[in-house]
C-alpha positions in Angstrom: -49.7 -28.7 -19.7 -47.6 -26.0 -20.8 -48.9 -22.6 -21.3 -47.4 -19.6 -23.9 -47.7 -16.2 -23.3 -46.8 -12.4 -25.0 -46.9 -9.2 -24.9 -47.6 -6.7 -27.2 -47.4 -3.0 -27.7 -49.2 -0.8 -29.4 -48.4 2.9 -30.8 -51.4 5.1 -31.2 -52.6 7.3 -34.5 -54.9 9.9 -34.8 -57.2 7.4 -36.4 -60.7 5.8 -35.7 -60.4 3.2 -33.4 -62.2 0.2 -32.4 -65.5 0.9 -30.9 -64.3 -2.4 -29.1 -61.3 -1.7 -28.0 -60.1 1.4 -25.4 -58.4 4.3 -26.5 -55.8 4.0 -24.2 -54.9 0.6 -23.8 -51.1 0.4 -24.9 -50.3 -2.8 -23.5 -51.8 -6.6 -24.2 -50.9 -9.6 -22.5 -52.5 -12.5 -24.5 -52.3 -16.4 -23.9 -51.6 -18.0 -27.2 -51.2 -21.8 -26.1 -53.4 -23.9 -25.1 -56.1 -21.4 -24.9 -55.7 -18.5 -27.6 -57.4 -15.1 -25.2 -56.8 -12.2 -24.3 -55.6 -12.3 -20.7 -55.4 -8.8 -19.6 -54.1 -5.2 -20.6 -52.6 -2.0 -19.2 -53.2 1.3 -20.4 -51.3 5.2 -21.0 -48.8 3.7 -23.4 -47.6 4.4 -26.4 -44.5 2.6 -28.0 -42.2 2.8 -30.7 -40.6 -0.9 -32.1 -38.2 -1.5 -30.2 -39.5 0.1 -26.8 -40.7 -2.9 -24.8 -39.2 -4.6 -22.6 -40.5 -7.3 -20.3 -39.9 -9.7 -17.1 -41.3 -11.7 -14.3 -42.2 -8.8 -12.2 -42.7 -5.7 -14.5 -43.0 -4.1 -18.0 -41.1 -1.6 -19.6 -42.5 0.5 -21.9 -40.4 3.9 -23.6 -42.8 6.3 -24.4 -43.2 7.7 -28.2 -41.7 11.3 -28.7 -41.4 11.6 -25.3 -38.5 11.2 -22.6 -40.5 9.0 -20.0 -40.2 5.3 -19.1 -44.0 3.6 -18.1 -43.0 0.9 -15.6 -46.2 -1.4 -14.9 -46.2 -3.9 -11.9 -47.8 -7.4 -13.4 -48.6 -8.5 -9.8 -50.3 -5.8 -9.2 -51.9 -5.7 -12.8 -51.0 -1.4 -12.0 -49.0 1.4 -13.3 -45.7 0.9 -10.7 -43.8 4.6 -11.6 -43.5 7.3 -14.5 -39.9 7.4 -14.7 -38.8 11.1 -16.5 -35.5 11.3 -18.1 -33.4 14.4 -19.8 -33.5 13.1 -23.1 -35.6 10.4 -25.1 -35.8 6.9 -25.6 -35.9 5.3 -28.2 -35.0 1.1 -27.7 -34.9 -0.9 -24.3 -33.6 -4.3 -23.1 -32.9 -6.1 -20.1 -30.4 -7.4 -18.9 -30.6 -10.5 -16.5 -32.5 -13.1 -15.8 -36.1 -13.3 -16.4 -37.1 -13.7 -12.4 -34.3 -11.7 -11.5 -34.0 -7.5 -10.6 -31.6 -7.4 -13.9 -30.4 -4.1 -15.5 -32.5 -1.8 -18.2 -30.4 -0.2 -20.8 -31.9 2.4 -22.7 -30.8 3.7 -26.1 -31.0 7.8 -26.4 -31.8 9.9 -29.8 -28.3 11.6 -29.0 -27.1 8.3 -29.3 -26.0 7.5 -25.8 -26.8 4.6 -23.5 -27.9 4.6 -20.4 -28.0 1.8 -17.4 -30.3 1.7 -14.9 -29.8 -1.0 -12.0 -33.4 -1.9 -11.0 -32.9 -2.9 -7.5 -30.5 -0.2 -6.3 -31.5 2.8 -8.2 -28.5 3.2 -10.1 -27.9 4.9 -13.4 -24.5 4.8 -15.6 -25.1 6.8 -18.8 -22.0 6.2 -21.7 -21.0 9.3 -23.6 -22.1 9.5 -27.2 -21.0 7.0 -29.2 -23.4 7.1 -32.0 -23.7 10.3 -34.4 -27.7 9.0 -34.7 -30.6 7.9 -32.6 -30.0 4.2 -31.0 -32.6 2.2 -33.1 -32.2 -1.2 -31.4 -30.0 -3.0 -28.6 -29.8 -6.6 -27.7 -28.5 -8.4 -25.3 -26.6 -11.9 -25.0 -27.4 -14.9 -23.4 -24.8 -14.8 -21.1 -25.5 -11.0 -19.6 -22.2 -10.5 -20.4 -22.1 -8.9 -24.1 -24.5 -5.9 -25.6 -25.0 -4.6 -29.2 -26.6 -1.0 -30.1 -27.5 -0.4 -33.2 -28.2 2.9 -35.0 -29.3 5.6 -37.8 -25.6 6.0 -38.6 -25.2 2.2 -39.7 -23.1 1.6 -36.9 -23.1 -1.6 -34.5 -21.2 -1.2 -31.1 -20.5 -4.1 -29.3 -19.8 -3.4 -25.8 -19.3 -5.3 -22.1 -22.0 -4.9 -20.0 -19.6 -6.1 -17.0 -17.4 -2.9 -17.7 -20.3 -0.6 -17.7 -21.3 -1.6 -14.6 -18.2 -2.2 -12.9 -17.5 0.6 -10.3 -13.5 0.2 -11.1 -13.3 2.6 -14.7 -10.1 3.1 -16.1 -8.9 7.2 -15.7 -9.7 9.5 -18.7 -6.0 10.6 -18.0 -4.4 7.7 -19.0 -3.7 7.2 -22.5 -3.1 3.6 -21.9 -5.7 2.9 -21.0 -9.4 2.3 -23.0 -11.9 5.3 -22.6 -14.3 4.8 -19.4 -17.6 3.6 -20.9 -16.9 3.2 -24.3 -17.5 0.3 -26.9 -15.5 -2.6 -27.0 -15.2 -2.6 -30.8 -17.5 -1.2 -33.8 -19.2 -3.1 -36.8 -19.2 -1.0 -39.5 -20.2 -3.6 -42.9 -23.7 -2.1 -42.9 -24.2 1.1 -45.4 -27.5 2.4 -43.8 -29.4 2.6 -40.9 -30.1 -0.3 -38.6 -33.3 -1.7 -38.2 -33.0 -4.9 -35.9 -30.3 -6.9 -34.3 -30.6 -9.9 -32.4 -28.0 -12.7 -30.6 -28.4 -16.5 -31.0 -29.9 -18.8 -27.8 -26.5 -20.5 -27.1 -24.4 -19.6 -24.2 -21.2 -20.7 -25.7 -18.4 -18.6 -27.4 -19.7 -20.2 -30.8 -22.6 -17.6 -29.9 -23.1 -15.3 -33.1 -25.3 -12.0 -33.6 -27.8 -10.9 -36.3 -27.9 -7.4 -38.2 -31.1 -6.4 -40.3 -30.6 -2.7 -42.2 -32.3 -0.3 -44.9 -29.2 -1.4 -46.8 -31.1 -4.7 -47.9 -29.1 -6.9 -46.3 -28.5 -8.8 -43.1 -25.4 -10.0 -41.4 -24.4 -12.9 -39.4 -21.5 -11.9 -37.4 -18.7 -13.0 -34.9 -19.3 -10.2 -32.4 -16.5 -11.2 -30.2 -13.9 -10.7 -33.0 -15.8 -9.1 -34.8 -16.0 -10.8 -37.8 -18.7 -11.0 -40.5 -19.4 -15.0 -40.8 -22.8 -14.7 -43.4 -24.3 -12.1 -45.4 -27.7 -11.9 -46.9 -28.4 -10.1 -49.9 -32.6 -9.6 -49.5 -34.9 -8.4 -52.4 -36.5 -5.0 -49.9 -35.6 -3.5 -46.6 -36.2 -5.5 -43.5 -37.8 -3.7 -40.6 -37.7 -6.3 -37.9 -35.8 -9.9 -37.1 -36.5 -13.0 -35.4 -34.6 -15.9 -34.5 -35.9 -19.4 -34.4 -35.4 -20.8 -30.8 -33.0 -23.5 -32.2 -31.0 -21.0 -34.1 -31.5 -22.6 -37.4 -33.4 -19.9 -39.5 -34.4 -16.2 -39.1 -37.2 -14.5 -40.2 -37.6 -10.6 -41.6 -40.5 -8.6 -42.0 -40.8 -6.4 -45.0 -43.1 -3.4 -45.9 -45.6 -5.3 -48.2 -46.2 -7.9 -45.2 -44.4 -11.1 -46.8 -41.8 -12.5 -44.6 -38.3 -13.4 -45.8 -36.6 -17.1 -44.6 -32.8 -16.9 -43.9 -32.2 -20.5 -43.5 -28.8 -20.9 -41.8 -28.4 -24.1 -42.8 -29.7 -24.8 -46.2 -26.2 -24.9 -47.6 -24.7 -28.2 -47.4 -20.7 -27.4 -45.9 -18.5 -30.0 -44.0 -18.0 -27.5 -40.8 -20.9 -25.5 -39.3 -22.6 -23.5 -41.9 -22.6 -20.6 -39.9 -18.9 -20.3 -39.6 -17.8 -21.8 -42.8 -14.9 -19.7 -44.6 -17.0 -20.4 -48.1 -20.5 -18.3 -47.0 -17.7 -15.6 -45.1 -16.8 -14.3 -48.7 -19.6 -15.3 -50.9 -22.7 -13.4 -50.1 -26.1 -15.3 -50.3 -29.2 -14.5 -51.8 -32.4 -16.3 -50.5 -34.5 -18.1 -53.2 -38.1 -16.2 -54.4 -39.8 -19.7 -53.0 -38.3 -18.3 -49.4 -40.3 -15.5 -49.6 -44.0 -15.5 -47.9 -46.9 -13.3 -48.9 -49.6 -11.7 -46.7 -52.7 -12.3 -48.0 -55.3 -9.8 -48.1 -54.3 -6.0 -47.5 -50.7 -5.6 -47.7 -49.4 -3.7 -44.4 -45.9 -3.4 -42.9 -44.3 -5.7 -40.6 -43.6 -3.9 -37.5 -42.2 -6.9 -35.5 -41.9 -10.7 -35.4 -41.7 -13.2 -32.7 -41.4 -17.5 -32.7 -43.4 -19.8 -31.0 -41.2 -21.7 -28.0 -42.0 -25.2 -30.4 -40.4 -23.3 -33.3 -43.9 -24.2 -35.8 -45.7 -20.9 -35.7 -44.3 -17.3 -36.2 -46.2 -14.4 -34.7 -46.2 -11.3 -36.9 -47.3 -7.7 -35.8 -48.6 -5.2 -38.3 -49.2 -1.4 -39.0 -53.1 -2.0 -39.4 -52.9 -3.3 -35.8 -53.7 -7.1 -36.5 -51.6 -9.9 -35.2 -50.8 -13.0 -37.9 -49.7 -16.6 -37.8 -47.7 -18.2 -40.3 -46.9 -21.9 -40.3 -43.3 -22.2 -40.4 -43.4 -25.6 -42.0 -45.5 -25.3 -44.9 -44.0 -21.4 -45.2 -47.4 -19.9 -45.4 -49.7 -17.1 -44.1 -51.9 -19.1 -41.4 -54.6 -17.1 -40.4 -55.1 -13.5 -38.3 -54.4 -14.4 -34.3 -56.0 -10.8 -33.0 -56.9 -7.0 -34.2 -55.3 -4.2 -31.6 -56.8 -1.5 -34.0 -53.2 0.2 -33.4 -50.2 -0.1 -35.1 -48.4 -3.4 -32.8 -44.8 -2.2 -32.7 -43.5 -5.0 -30.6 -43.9 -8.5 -29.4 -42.5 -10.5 -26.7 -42.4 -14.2 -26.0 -42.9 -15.0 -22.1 -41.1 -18.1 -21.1 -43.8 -21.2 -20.9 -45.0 -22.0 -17.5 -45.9 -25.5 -16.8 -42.9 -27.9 -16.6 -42.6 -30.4 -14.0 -40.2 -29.3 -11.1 -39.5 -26.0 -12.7 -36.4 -24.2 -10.9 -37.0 -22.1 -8.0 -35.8 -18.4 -8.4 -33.9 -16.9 -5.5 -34.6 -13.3 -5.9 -38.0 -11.3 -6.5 -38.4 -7.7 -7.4 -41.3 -6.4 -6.0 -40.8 -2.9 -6.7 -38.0 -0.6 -8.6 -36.0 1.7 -7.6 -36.2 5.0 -9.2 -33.0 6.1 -11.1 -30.7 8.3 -9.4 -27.6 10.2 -11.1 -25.0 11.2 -8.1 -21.7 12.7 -8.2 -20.6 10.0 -5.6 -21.8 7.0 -8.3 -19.7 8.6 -11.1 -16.7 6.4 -11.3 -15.5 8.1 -14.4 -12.0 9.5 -12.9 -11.1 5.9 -12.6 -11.7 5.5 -8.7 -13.2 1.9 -7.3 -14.9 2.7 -4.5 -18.3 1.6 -3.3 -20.4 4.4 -2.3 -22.1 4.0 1.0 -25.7 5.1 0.1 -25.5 1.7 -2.4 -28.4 -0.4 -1.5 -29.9 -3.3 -3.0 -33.7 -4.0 -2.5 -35.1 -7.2 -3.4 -36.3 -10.0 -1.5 -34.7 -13.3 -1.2 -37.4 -15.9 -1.6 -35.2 -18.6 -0.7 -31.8 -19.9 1.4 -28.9 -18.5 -0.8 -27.1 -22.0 -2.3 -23.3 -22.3 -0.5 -20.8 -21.7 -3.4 -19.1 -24.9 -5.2 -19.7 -27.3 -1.8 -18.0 -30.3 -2.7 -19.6 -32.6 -0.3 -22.7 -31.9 -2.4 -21.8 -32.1 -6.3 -19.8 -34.9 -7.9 -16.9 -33.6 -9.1 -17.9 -34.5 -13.1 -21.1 -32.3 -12.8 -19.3 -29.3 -11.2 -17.1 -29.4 -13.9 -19.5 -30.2 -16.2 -21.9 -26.9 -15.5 -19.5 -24.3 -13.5 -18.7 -21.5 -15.8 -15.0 -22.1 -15.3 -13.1 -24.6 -13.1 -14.2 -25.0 -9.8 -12.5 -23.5 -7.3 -11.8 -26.7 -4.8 -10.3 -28.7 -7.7 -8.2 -25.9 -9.1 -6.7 -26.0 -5.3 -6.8 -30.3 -5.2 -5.0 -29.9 -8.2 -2.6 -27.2 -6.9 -1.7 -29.2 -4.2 -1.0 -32.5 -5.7 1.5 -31.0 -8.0 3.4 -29.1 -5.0 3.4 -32.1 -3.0 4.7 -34.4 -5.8 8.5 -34.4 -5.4 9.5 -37.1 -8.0 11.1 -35.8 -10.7 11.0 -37.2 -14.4 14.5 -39.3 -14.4 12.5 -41.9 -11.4 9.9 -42.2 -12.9 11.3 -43.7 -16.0 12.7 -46.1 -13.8 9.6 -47.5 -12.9 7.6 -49.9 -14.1 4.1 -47.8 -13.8 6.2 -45.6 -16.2 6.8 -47.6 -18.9 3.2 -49.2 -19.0 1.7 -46.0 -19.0 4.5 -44.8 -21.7 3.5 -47.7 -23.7 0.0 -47.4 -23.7 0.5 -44.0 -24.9 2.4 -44.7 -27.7 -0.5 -47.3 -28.5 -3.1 -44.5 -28.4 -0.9 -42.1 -30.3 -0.5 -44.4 -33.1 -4.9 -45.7 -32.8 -5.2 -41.3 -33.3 -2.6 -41.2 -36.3 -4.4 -43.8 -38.0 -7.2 -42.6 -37.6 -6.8 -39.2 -38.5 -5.1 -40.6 -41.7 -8.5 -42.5 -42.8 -10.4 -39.4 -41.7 -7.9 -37.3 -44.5 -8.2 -40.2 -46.7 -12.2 -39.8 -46.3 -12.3 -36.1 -46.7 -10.4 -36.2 -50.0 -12.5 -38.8 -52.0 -15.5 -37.1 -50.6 -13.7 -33.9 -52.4 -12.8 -36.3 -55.8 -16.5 -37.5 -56.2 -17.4 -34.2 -55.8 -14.8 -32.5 -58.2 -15.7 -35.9 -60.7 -19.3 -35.2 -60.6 -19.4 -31.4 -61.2 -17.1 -32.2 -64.7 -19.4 -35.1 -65.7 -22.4 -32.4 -65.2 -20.2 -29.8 -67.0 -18.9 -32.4 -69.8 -22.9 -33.2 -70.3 -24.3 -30.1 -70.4 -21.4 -29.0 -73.3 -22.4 -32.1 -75.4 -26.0 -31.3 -74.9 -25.6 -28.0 -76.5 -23.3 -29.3 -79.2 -26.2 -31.8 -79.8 -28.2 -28.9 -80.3 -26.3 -27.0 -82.5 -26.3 -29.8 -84.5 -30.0 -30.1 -84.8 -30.1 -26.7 -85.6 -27.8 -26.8 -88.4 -29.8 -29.8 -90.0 -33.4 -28.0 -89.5 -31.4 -25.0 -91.8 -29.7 -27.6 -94.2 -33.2 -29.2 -94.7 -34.8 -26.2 -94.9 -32.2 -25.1 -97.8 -32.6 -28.2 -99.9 -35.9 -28.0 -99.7 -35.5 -24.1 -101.6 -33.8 -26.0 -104.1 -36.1 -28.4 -104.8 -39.1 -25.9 -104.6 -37.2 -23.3 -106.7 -37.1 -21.0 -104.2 -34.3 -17.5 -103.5 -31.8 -19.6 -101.5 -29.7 -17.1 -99.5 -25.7 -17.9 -99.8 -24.5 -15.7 -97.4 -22.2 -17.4 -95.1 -21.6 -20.4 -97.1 -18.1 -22.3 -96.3 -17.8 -20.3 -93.0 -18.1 -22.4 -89.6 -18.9 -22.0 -86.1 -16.7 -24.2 -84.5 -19.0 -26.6 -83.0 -21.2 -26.8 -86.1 -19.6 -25.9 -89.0 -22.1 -25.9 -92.5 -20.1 -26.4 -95.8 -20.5 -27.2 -99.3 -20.5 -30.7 -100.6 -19.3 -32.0 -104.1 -23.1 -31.8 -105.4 -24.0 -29.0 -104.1 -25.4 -30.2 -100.6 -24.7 -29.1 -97.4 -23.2 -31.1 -94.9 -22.9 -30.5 -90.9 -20.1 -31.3 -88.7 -18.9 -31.0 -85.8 -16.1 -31.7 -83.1 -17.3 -34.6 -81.7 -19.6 -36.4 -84.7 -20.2 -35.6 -88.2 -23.4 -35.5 -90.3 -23.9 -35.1 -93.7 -26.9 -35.4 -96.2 -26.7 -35.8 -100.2 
């Protein structure tokens, strides 16, 4: 059976708390599926949103208003180190695998970043590259791509690879990019940045979310850069969350409703995501995809989504915890009460499937961060320093790279990340050792069936690509027809109308008459175009118009 787990962070207030609950308990672990409880806790915390971050082996917590990092050891169920640093934090992530040692990047209020390699102790810090505080960072599937977000409406998009290489390019050489510097800047947001968040696919087809003050949240590109959606939302957003199928994201907002952003609502013949149309146009969610809290209204401070994608998980300022059922787009019910604001939550990975895959590496304890002269590869040097270690244990024999004896060549291909390396060299070889050269083999007969065959395909993918064409434009007609037959019937609708109109007022006049009754003239003999009212030989009015006439005696 599978079993879902979170976490969740609190922030404390000088306020009354729960006679039930401890002071200082910062930190809840709770089991929401099969069995909703509360599993266990850890206390001296207090975080900020965006200041928790959490994996196999440990939690991350940045302290509020202050410059420490609270690292707690989950097998242990303990506090693992108080980690001090010269300025404060104010976001985390990780990068790496969830059962992995992995990196921790910290945003600073001077608006710098800093790296911390858990297993080795090292720390890389970035020089400023925002004017504000770092509000938020995320990190790709892929471990390969970071976004930091700020006060100053910025998003930096940067290569975690080149942070962490020890090979920098020199400060003196104005070829070269700056050492530790963005990779390029998103600047279509006009206030500060509240959340930002990647998609769950490890493609290039990936894409990134932007939530800001601005009232409005971007879908974007983040490896050109460009913006691919924009939604224009009815308040400020203080938190995102992605649905684990990227097909919708969720905002929090300061009454406690949450806001749909359904990526796919709008009907397009590419992906709706990277259609040109949505590019240009921005879109404005309908009132319907709006959800209210019921009860006391209090802020969203974070969201989260269920692995199964039917409930979202909502944390709030009055310290409760709420589930709303994503298909009927409703409040569900309260899931807990923290008594403390709950600034963040995070989805553990279910446990439970059958044959789950083994993890090679375990992290038993971090390595304290250590800033040293010999680790600063900023002059653009590549060396190693000697007093690198790595400490982690290896809980299993380390798989052979690409051994073809025991993959079949399709499924290395299939799930390498790039070609393997012994058919790259098969290939290699076969061309060098070929020696034929184009003019014999048209000779042959192998040739010619091969040459005919694919001038037989060629043709089979003309055709077809002719019906597709074909396909695509009456698809486009009966789309152009029936937007004028809608247009064509809503003008004779109101010309129908009109026309009503005009004989309700021509009644209504003959009807003066007959009563003896101040008839007002004003107007008589002029026309509006599509119903124009005029005099007839007897004195009657009579109504036409463009299409039909009507007249009365």
């Amino acid at each position: 059976m599978l079993t879902e787990r979170f976490v969740a962070s609190t922030r404390s207030v000088e306020e009354k708390s729960n006679p039930t609950t401890a002071k200082d308990i910062g930190i809840h672990i709770h089991e929401y599926q099969p069995n909703p409880s509360h599993k266990s806790s850890f206390k001296k915390s207090s975080t900020g949103p965006s200041c928790l971050a959490v994996n196999a082996t440990h939690i991350f917590t940045a302290q509020a208003d202050k410059s420490v990092i609270h690292v707690y050891n989950r097998e242990r169920n303990n506090q693992e180190a108080v980690v001090p640093f010269q300025e404060q934090i104010t976001c985390l992530a990780l990068a790496g695998r969830h059962d992995g040692a992995g990196t921790l990047v910290m945003g600073t209020q001077g608006g710098r970043l800093i790296l911390w390699e858990l297993a080795t102790g090292r720390q890389i810090s970035t020089p400023q590259s925002h004017l504000q505080s770092v509000t938020c960072l995320a990190v790709d599937p892929t471990f390969n791509f970071l976004i930091s977000g700020s006060l100053d409406s910025n998003l930096h998009v940067w290569s975690i690879p080149s942070l962490l290489s020890f090979s920098q390019p020199s400060q003196n050489d104005p070829s070269q990019p700056l050492p530790l510097s963005p990779l390029r800047t998103l600047t279509n947001h006009h206030a500060a940045i509240h959340a930002v968040i990647f998609g769950h696919s490890a493609s290039k087809a990936n894409f990134a979310m932007s939530a800001a003050e601005d009232q409005t949240c971007i879908v974007w590109d983040y490896v050109n850069g460009d913006v691919l959606q924009t939604f224009l939302l009815g308040d400020s957003p203080h938190c995102l969350a992605l649905d684990p199928a990227d097909r919708a994201a969720y905002a929090g907002y300061e009454d406690g409703s949450i806001q749909l952003l359904d990526l796919y609502k709008q009907s397009s013949l590419v992906h709706p995501v990277y259609d040109p149309h949505h590019q240009s146009t921005p879109t404005q969610p309908p009132p319907s995809d709006r959800w209210p809290l019921s009860g006391t209204p209090s802020p969203v401070l974070c969201l989260q989504v269920s692995y199964d994608s039917t409930t979202l998980l909502s944390g709030h300022a009055d310290g409760t915890i709420r589930k709303w059922d994503i298909a009927r787009g409703s409040y569900k019910t309260q899931f807990a009460d923290l008594s403390r604001p709950v600034t963040n939550l995070v989805m553990l990975p279910p446990t439970g499937f059958p044959n789950p895959p083994a993890s090679n590496l375990k992290l038993h304890h971090v390595v304290k961060p250590r800033y040293e002269s010999s680790l600063d590869t900023s002059g653009g040097t590549s060396m190693i320093p000697s007093n690198y270690t790595f400490t982690a244990q290896f809980t299993s024999t380390l798989p052979l790279p690409n051994p073809p004896a025991l993959y079949h060549d399709l499924d290395a291909a299939l799930t390498h990340p790039s070609f393997p390396t012994h058919m790259l060299e098969e290939g290699i070889a076969e061309l060098t050792a070929s020696n034929t050269s184009p003019a014999n083999h048209e000779s042959s007969d192998e040739y010619n069936n091969l040459k005919s065959v694919n001038e037989k395909l060629r043709s089979q993918l003309d055709d077809a690509l002719r019906r597709q064409r074909d396909a695509i434009a009456k698809v486009l007609k009966l789309e152009r027809e029936r937007f004028n037959k809608g247009e064509d019937e809503a003008v004779k609708r109101a010309r129908k109308k009109r026309r009503r109109i005009k004989m309700m007022e021509v009644e209504e006049r003959k009807r003066k008459v007959v009563m003896g009754e101040v008839v007002d003239d004003g107007g008589e003999g002029e026309g509006d175009g599509d119903g124009d009212v005029r005099m007839g030989k007897d004195g009657a009015e009579e109504v036409s118009s463009d299409t039909d006439e009507m007249s009365s005696d």
